[in-house]
N, C-alpha and C positions, 0 to 999 in steps of 0.2 A: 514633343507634339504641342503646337500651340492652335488655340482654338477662336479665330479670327474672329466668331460671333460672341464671346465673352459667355460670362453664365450669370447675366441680371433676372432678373423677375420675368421680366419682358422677355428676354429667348428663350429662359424656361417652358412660357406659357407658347412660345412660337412654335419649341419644338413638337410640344403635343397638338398643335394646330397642322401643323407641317403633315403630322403621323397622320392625320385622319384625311386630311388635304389627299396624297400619296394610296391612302391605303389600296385602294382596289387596280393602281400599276404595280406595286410591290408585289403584293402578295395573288396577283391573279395568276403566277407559273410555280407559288411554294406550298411543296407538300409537307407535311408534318406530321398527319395522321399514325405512322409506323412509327414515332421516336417519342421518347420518355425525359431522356434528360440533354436538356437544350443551351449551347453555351452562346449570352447576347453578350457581343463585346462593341462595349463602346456605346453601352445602354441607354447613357444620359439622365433623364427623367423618367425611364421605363413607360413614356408615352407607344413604343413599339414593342414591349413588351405585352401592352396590355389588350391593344389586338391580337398577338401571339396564343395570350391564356383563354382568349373568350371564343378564337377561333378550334382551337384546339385543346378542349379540356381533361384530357388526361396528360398534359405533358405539363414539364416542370423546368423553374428554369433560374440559373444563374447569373445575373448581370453583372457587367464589371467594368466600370471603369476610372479614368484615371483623375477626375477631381470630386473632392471631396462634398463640395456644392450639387452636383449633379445627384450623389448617390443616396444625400442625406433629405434631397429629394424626392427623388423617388420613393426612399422607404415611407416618407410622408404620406404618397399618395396610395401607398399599399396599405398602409394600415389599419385596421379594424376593416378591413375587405374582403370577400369572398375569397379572393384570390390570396389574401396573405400569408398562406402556406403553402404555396406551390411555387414561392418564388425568393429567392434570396440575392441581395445583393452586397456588393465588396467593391471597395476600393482598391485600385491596382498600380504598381509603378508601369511605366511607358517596359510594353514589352515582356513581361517579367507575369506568366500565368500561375499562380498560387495555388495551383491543383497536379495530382499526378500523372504520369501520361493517361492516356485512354479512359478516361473519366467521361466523357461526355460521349453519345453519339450524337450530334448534330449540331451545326453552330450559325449563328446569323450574326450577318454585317452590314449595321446600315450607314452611309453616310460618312463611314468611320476611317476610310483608308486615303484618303484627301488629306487627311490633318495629320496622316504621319509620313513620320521624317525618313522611317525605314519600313514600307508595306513589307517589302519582302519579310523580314525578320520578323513583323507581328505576325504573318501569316504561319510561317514556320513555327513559332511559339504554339497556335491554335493546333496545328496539324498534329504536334506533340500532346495535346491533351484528346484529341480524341480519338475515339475507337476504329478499328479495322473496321473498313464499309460502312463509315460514320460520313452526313450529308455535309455541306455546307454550303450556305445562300449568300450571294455578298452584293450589295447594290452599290452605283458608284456612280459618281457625277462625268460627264464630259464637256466642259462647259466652252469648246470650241464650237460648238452645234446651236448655241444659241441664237436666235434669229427673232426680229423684229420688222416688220414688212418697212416701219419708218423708224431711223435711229437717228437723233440729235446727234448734235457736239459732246451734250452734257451727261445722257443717257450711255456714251461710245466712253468717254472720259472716263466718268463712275464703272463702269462693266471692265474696263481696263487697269484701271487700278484694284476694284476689289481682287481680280485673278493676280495680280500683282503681287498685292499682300499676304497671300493664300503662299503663293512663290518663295518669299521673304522668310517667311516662318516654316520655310522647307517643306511644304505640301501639296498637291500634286490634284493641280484644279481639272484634268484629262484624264485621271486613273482608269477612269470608268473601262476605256475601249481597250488596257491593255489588261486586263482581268484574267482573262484565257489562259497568257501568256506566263503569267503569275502565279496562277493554279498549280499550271503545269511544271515551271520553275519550283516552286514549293512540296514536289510530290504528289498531287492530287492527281484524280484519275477522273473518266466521262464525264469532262468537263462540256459544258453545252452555256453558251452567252447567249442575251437575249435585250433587244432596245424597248427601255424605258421610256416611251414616248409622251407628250404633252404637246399637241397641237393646237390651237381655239382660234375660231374666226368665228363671225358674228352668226354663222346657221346655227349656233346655240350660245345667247348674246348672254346668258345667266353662266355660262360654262367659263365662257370666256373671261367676262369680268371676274368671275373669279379668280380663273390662273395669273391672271394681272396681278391683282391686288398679293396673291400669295409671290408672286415675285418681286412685288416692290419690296414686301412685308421682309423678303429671306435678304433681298441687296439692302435693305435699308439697316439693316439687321448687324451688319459690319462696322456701322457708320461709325459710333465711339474709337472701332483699334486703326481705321483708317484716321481719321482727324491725331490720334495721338501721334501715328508714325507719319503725318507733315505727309499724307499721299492726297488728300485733298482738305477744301476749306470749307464753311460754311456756304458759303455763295456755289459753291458746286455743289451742293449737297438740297440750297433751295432750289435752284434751277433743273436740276436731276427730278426732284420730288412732282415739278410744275409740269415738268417734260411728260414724265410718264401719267400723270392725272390726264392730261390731256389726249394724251395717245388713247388710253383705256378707255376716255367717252369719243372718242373715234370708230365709229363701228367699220371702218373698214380695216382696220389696225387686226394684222394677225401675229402671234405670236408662236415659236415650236422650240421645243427642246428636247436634248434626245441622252438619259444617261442611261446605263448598263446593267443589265444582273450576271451574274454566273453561279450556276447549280456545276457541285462537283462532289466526289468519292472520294475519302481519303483510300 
């Protein structure tokens, strides 16, 4: 599993920007209320953890994921915190869940199934740790849905390669729409999918520039493991930046994206 936005400073503080960006598509179909112990896989900086705890406070929760930058984050930001007993986190190998079966009733996945090399088999891993009639929430990009009312040369080029490199590093930039599919290949049962929408045109020009800005924020976000792997150069990368500045003070400039959740039953 390689992770195409690296873990500097910068995408750490993106990711918790991203979470709160997101928060009310994610979590406007996830119930939690009824479950106690909660497995986040692929937690990162427990930026989505931390809506989790303050949404739901009798539940508890386990993060885990596989680099060690991310984890040792997180626990930074938990500490000396309200919350820093109701939530532990761990390092994991790709694959490999360090708990017994049926440990867990319910488990969330955000963002996480893109960047590997074998969804099915992480999936299968999670289904192994949790309980009979235990939930689980997965959200997932589709990044063929992408649309920009005006797309450059340089904006089409950039949007091409980053799905490119997603490619490269064996990850799976369309997971999103086959989610169902995967559930149900996995064992899971009432399975029910659901589109993650992001649309903004200018009848709410504060709405909008923002999704802007957060998607330059997430493609610009790449830009160090593209320039290393020779899929674009600087001059693409200024041109791309000028492209979409300019669209964004375009108020006729709309923007839609469409990724996916799936609610299911082990």
């Amino acid at each position: 599993m390689d992770y195409l936005h690296g873990y500097k400073n910068e995408e750490q503080d993106r990711l918790e920007k991203q979470a709160s960006f997101l928060q009310e598509s994610i979590f406007k179909n996830v119930t939690l209320e009824n479950y106690s112990n909660l497995l986040e896989l692929g937690c990162g900086t427990g930026a989505q953890s931390q809506i989790i705890l303050k949404r739901y406070p009798k539940i508890k929760i386990t993060g885990l994921d596989i680099s060690s930058l991310q984890i040792q984050k997180a626990k930074n930001n938990f500490s000396n915190t309200s919350n820093s007993n109701r939530i532990n986190f761990k390092k994991i190998s790709i694959n490999k869940i360090p708990f017994d079966q049926q440990t867990f009733d319910a488990a969330f996945i955000c963002w996480v199934l893109e960047h590997s090399s074998n969804p099915e088999a992480t999936l299968r891993e999670v289904y192994r740790v949790l309980q009979k009639n235990a939930v689980i929430y997965i959200s997932e990009v589709f990044n063929q849905s992408f649309y920009l009312s005006t797309i450059t040369p340089s904006i089409k080029e950039y949007w091409n390669k980053f799905n490119q490199l997603q490619q490269q590093h064996n990850g799976h930039p369309n997971i999103g729409i086959e989610l169902g599919s995967l559930l149900k290949t996995c064992g899971f049962n009432n399975i029910k999918t659901y589109p993650l929408i992001i649309h903004v045109n200018n009848s709410d020009a504060q709405k909008r520039m923002k999704a802007l800005n957060y998607w330059k924020e997430l493609l610009l976000s790449a830009k160090e493991s593209l320039l290393e792997n020779k899929l674009i150069d600087n001059n693409l990368v200024a041109n791309f930046k000028n492209d979409f500045d300019s669209l964004a003070d375009d108020p006729k400039t709309v923007m839609f994206f469409c990724a996916f959740q799936a609610r299911a039953n082990k």
